[in-house]
C-alpha positions as CSV (number, residue, x, y, z in Angstrom):
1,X,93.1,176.4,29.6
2,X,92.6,173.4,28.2
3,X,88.6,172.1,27.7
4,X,88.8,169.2,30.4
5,X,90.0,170.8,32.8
6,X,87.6,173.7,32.6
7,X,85.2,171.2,33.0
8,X,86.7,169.8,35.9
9,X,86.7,173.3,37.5
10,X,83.4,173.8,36.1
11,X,81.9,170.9,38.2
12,X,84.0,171.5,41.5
13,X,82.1,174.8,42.0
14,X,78.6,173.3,41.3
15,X,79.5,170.4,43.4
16,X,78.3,170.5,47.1
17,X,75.8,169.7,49.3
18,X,74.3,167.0,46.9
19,X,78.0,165.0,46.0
20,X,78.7,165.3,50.2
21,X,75.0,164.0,50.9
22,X,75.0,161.2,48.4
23,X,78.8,160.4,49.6
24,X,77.8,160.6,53.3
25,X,74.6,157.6,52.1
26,X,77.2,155.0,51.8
27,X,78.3,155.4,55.4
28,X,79.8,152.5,57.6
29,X,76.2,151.3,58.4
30,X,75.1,151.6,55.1
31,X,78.5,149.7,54.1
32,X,77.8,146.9,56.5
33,X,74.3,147.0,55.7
34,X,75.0,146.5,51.7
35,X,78.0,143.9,53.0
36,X,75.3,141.8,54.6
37,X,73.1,142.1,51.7
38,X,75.8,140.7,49.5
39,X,76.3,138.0,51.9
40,X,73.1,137.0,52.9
41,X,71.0,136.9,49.1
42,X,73.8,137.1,47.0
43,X,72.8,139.3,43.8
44,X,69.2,139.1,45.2
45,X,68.6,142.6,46.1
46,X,70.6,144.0,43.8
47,X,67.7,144.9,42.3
48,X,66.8,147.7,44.6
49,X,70.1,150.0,43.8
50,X,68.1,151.0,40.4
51,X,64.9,150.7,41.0
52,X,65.3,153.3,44.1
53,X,68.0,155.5,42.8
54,X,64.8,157.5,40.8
55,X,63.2,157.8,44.1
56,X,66.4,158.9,45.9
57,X,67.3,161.5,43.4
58,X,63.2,162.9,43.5
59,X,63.8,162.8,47.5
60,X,67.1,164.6,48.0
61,X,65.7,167.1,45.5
62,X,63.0,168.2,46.9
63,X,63.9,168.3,50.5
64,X,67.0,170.4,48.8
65,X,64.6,172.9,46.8
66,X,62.5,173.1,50.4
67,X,65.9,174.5,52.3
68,X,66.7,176.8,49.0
69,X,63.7,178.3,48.0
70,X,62.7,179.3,51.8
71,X,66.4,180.1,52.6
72,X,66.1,177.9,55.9
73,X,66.2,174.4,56.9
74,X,63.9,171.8,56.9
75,X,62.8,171.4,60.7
76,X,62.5,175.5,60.6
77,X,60.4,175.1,57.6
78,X,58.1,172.4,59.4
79,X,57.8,174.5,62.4
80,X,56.6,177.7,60.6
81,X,53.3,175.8,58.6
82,X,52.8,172.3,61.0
83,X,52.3,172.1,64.2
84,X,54.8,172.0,67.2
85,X,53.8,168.2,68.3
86,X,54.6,167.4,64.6
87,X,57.7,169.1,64.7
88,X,59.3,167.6,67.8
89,X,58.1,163.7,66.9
90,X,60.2,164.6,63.7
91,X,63.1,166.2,65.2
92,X,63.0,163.4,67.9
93,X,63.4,161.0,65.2
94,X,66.2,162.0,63.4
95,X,68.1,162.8,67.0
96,X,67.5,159.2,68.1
97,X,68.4,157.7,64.3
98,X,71.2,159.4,64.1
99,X,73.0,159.2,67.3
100,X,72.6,155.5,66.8
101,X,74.1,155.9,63.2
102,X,76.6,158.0,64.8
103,X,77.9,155.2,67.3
104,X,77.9,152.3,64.9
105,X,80.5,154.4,62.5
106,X,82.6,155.4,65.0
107,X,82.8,151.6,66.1
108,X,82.6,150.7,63.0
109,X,85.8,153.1,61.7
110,X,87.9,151.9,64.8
111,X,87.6,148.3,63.5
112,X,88.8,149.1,59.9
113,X,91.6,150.5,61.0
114,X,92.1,148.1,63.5
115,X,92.8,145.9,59.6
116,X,96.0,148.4,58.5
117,X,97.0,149.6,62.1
118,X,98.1,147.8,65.0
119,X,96.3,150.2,67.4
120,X,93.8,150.0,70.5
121,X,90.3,149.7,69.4
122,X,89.3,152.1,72.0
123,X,92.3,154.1,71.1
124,X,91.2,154.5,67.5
125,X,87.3,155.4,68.7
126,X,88.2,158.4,70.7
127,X,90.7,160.0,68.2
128,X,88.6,159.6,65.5
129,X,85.6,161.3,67.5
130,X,88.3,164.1,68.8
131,X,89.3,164.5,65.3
132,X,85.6,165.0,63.8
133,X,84.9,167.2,66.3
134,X,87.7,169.8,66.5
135,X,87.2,169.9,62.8
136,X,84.0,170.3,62.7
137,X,83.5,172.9,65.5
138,X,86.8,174.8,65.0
139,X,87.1,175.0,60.8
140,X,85.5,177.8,59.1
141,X,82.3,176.8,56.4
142,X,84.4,177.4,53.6
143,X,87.3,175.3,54.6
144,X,85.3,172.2,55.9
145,X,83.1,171.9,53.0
146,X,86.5,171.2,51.1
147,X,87.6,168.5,53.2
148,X,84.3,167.0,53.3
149,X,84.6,166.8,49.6
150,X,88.0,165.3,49.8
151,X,86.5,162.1,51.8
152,X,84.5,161.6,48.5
153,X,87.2,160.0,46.9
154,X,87.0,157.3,49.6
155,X,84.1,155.8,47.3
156,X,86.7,154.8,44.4
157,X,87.6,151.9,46.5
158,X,84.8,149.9,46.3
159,X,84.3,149.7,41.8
160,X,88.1,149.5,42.2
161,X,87.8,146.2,44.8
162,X,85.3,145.3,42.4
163,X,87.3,144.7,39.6
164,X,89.5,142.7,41.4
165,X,87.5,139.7,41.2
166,X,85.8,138.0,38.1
167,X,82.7,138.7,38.1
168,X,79.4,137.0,36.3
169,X,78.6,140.2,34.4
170,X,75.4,138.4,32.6
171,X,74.0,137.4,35.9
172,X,74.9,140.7,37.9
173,X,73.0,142.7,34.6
174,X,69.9,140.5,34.8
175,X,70.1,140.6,39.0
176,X,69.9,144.8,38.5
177,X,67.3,145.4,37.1
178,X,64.8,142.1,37.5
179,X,63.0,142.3,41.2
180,X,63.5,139.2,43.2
181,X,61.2,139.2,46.3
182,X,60.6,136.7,49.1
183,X,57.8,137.0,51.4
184,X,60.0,136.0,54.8
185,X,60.9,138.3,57.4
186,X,64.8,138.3,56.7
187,X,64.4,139.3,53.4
188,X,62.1,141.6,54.8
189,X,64.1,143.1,57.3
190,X,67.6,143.5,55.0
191,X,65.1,145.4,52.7
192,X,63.7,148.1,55.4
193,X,67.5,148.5,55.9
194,X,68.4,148.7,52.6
195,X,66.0,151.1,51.7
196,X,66.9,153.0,55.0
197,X,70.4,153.6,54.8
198,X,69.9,155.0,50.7
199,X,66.5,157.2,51.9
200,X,67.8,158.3,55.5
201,X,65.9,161.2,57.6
202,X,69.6,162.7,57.8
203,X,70.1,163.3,54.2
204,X,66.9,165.3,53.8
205,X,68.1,167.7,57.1
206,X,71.5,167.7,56.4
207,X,71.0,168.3,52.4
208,X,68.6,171.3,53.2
209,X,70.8,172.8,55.5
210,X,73.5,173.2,53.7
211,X,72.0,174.5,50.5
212,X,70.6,177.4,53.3
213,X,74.7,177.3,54.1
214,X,75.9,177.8,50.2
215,X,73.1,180.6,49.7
216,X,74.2,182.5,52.2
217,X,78.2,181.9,51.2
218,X,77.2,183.2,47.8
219,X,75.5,185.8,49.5
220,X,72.4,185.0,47.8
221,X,70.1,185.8,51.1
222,X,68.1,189.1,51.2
223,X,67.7,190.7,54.7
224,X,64.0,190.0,54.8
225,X,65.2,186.0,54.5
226,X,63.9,185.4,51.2
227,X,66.6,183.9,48.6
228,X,67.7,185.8,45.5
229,X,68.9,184.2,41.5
230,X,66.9,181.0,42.7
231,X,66.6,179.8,38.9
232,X,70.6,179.5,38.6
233,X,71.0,178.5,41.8
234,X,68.3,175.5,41.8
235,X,69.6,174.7,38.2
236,X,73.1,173.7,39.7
237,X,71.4,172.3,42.6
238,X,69.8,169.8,40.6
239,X,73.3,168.5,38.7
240,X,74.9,168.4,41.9
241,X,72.3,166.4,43.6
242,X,71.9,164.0,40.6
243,X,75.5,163.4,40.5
244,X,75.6,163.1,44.4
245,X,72.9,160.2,44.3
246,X,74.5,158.6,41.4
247,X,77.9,158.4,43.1
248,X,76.2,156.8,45.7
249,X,74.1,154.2,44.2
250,X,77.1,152.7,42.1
251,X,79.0,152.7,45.6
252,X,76.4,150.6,46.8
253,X,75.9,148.3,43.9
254,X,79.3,147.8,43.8
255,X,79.9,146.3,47.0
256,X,76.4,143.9,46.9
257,X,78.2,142.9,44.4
258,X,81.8,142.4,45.7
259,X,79.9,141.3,48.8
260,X,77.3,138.6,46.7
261,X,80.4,136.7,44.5
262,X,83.4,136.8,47.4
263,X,81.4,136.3,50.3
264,X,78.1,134.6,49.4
265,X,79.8,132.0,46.7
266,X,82.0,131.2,49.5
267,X,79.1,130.4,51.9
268,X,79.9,133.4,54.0
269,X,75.8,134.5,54.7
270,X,77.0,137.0,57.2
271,X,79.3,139.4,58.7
272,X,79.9,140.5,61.9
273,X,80.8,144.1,61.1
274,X,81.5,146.0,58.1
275,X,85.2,145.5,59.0
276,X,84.4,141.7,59.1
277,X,83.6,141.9,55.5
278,X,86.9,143.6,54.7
279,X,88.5,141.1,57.0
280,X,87.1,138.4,55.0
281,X,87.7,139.3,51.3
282,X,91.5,138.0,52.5
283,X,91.5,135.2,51.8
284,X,88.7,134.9,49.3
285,X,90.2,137.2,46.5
286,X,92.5,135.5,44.3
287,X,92.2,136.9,41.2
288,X,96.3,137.7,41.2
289,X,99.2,137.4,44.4
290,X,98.4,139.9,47.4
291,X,94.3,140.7,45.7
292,X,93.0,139.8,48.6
293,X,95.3,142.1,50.9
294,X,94.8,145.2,48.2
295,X,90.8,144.3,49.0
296,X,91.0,144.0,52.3
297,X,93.0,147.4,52.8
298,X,90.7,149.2,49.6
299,X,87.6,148.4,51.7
300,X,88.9,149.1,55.0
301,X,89.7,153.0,53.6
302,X,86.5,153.5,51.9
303,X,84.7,152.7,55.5
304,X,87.6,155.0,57.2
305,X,86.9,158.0,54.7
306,X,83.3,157.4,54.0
307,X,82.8,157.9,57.8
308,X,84.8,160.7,58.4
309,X,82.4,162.3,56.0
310,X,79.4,160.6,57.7
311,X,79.7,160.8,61.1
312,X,79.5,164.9,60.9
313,X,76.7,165.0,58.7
314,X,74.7,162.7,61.1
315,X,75.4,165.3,64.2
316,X,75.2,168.3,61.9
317,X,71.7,167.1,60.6
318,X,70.5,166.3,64.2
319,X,71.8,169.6,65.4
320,X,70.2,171.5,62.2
321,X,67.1,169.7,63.2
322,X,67.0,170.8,67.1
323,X,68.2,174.2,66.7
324,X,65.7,175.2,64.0
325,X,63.1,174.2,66.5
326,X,64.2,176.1,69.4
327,X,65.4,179.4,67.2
328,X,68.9,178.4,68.5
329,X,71.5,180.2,66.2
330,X,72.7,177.3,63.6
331,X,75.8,176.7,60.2
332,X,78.9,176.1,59.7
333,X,79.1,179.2,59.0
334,X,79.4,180.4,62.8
335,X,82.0,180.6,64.8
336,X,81.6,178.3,68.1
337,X,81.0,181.6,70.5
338,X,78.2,182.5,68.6
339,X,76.4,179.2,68.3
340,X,76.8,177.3,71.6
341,X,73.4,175.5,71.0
342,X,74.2,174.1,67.9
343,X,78.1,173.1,68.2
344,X,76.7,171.7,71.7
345,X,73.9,169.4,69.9
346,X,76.5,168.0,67.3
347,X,79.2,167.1,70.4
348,X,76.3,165.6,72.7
349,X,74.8,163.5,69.8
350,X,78.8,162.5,68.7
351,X,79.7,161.7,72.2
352,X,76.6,159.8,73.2
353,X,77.1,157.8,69.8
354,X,80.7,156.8,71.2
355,X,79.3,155.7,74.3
356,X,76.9,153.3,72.8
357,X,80.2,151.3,71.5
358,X,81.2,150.7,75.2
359,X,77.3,148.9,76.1
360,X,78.3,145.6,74.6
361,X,75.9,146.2,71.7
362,X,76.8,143.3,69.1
363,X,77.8,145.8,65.9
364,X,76.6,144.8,63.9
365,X,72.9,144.5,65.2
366,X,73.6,148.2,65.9
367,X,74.6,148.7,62.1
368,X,71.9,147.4,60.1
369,X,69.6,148.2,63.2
370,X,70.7,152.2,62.5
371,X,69.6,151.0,58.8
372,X,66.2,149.9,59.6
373,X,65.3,152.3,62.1
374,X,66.1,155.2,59.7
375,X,63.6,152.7,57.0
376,X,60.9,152.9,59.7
377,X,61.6,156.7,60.6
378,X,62.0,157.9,57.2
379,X,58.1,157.4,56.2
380,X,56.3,160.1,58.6
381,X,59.3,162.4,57.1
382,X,58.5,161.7,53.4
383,X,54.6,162.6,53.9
384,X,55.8,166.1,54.9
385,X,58.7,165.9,52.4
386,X,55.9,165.6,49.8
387,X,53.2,167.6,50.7
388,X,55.0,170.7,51.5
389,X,57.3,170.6,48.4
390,X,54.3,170.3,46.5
391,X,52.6,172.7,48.4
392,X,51.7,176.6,46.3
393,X,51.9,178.2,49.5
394,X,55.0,177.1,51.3
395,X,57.0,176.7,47.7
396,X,55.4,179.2,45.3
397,X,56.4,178.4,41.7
398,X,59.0,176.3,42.8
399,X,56.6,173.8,44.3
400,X,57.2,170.2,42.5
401,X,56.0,169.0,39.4
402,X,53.7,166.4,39.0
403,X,56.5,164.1,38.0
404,X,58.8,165.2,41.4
405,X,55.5,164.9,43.5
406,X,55.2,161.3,42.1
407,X,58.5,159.8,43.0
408,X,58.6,161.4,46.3
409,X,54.8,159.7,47.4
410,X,55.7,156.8,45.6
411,X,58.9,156.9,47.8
412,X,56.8,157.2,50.9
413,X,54.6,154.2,49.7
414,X,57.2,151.9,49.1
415,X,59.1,152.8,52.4
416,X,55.5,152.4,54.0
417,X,55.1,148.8,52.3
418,X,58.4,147.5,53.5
419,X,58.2,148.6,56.8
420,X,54.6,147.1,57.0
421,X,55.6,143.6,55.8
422,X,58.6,143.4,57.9
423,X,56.2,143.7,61.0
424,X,53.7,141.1,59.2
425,X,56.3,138.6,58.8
426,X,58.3,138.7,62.3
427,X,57.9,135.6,63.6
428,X,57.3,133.5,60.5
C-alpha cells in the first residue's frame, strides 16, 4: 500500500466528531451570516476568522474531553455537579437557539436549490426535512456518521468559488490578521453573530455527544460508565478536532472574502438570504465566460450540503441536551423503539424549525438572528465549559491545562464583551 494513501486511511478513522462539528459551524446561517459580513464591511472583519480560530479550537476541545473523559454528554455532566435550575436555563437555550437555527437552514436550503432546480420552494422545504429525518432516525450510528462525513466535501466550494475571482491578496493578508473595530451598533451586531455562528452552544452538545457515541462504538465504555484507553483516545480527539475547526475557519474566511471583493466592490452591502448572495455572484464574476454561473451553482451546493449536515446536528444536540436532563434513553446508536424520547425531541425541534419558514419571518433577520442569539447564549455556557473542564473533581488528570483554561475564559470574555457593546450601542 502505497504511503499516501495509508495516510489517507490513517486520517479517515481518526476523523469524526470534530471534522462533522467544525463542518456543521459553516451552516446556512453561519453562510449567510459570513455572506453579509463580506457585504456589509468588506475585508473588515476578516480579522476575526484568526484571531478566534485559537479560541474555537480550546472550546470544541474541552467540551469534547468533558463528554470523553466522563463517558456522557455535556447537559448529563451539568446535571450531576450543578444544579437543576442551572441545567434547564442551559438546556432551554440551546432548544430555543437551535430550533431557530434549524428553520433558517431548512428555508435557507430550499432557496439554493430553488438557483439549480426549477422546483416549489415549499416543495423543496418539506423533502429536505423528510429526508433528514428518515435518515437520521432510521440509519444505524455507524452508517450515518459516514454520510455525515460525506457532506464535508460541500466545503470545497467556497476556496474553489474563491479562486474564481482576482483577488487583492496584499490587502486580504493585512485584513486577516490586523483588527479593525468600529464602535457602532452594526458593526457590533455582525460581530455577536459572527462570533456566534463559529462558537455555537450546539457544537459544544453535539461535539460531546458524539465522542460518548464513538467510545461506546469502539467499545471503550466499562459497565460502571467510566471510559477505558482515554490517552489514545483523547490523543486522536485532539487531531480530529483541530483539523475539524481548521476546515471550518478557512470555509469561512473564504467566503468574507468572496463575499467582501464580488459583493461589497460592487456596492452590494447586503443580502437578503444566503441564497441571495449565490444569486448575486451572477453577474458579478467575470473572471472567464459562464464564472459567474459555476459561482453561483458552487455556492448554492456548499449551502445544500453544508446543511444537510447542519440541520441534524442542531436537533441531535437539542435532543442530546433534553434527554440527558430527563434520563431519557439517548445516540445514534439506538434504534427508534428504544429511544422514543430522544428521536421525538430531534423531529419536534426539526418540524417546529420548518414551521417558522411559513410565519413570514424575513430570512434573513431569522439567519443572522440564529447567529447572534447563539453569540448571546453561548457566554453562560462557556462559564460552565471552563470551570468544569478545569475542574480536579469532575475531570481528574484530564482537567485542562492552564493554557486550555485560558483560551476557553478568554473565549467567554470576548463573547461577554461583544454581546455587552452590542446592547450599549443599540440605538446609536
Amino acid at each position: 500500500m502505497s504511503k499516501p494513501w495509508h495516510k489517507i486511511k490513517k486520517f479517515l478513522k481518526v476523523a469524526g466528531p470534530g471534522i462533522v462539528t467544525g463542518a456543521a459551524d459553516d451552516d446556512p446561517s453561519g453562510i449567510a451570516t459570513y455572506s453579509q459580513t463580506g457585504a456589509q464591511f468588506g475585508y473588515g472583519q476578516l480579522w476575526s476568522m484568526a484571531w478566534l480560530f485559537p479560541l474555537m479550537v480550546a472550546v470544541q476541545e474541552a467540551c469534547a474531553r468533558i463528554g470523553a473523559v466522563n463517558g456522557k454528554g455535556l447537559s448529563a455532566v451539568i446535571k450531576k455537579y450543578y444544579s437543576k435550575k442551572v441545567l434547564f436555563f442551559v438546556v432551554g437555550l440551546v432548544f430555543v437557539a437551535n430550533t431557530i437555527n434549524i428553520g433558517a437552514d431548512i428555508g435557507a436550503m430550499a432557496e439554493a436549490a430553488k438557483l439549480i432546480v426549477p422546483v416549489n420552494f415549499s416543495i423543496l422545504m418539506l423533502f429536505f426535512t423528510a429526508s433528514i429525518l428518515l435518515l437520521e432516525i432510521f440509519v444505524s450510528y455507524r452508517s450515518y456518521s459516514k454520510i455525515l462525513k460525506w457532506f464535508i466535501i460541500s466545503l470545497l466550494a467556497y476556496p474553489v468559488s474563491l479562486f474564481l475571482v482576482t483577488q487583492p491578496w496584499s490587502e486580504i493578508l493585512r485584513a486577516t490578521f490586523i483588527p479593525n473595530i468600529q464602535f457602532t451598533f452594526a458593526f457590533f451586531f455582525v460581530i455577536t453573530g459572527v462570533l456566534g455562528t463559529t462558537i455555537s452552544p450546539y457544537m459544544f452538545f453535539w461535539e460531546a455527544s458524539q465522542e460518548v457515541e464513538e467510545e461506546r462504538a469502539r467499545h471503550l465504555i466499562r459497565k460502571d460508565g467510566r471510559p477505558r484507553g482515554l490517552k489514545n483516545f483523547l490523543k486522536d480527539l485532539r487531531v480530529d478536532n483541530f483539523i475539524g475547526m481548521l476546515a471550518s475557519q478557512a470555509g469561512a474566511w473564504c467566503i468574507i472574502i468572496l463575499s467582501g471583493t464580488v459583493l461589497h466592490h460592487a456596492g452590494v452591502f447586503n443580502v437578503g438570504t444566503a441564497a441571495d448572495a449565490a444569486r448575486a455572484l451572477e453577474p458579478l464574476v467575470q473572471s472567464f465566460p459562464h464564472a459567474g454561473t459555476i459561482a453561483k451553482v458552487l455556492f448554492a451546493f456548499g449551502i445544500i450540503g453544508l446543511g444537510l449536515l447542519a440541520v441534524p446536528v442542531l436537533s441531535g444536540s437539542a435532543s442530546y441536551a433534553l434527554s440527558e436532563a430527563m434520563n431519557w434513553r439517548d445516540g445514534l446508536n439506538l434504534k427508534f423503539k428504544r429511544a422514543h424520547g430522544f428521536y421525538g425531541v430531534i423531529t419536534v425541534a426539526t418540524i417546529i424549525g420548518l414551521m417558522i419558514n411559513f410565519l413570514g419571518i424575513d430570512p434573513m433577520r431569522a439567519l443572522v438572528f440564529a447567529a447572534v442569539f447563539n453569540g448571546v447564549a453561548a457566554v453562560p455556557l462557556l462559564f460552565l465549559v471552563a470551570k468544569t473542564a478545569r475542574s480536579k473533581k469532575i475531570m481528574g488528570e484530564y482537567r485542562s491545562g492552564i493554557t486550555s483554561s485560558f483560551l476557553v475564559w478568554l473565549t467567554f470574555v470576548v463573547m461577554g464583551i461583544a454581546a455587552i457593546a452590542m446592547f450599549f450601542t443599540l440605538g446609536r
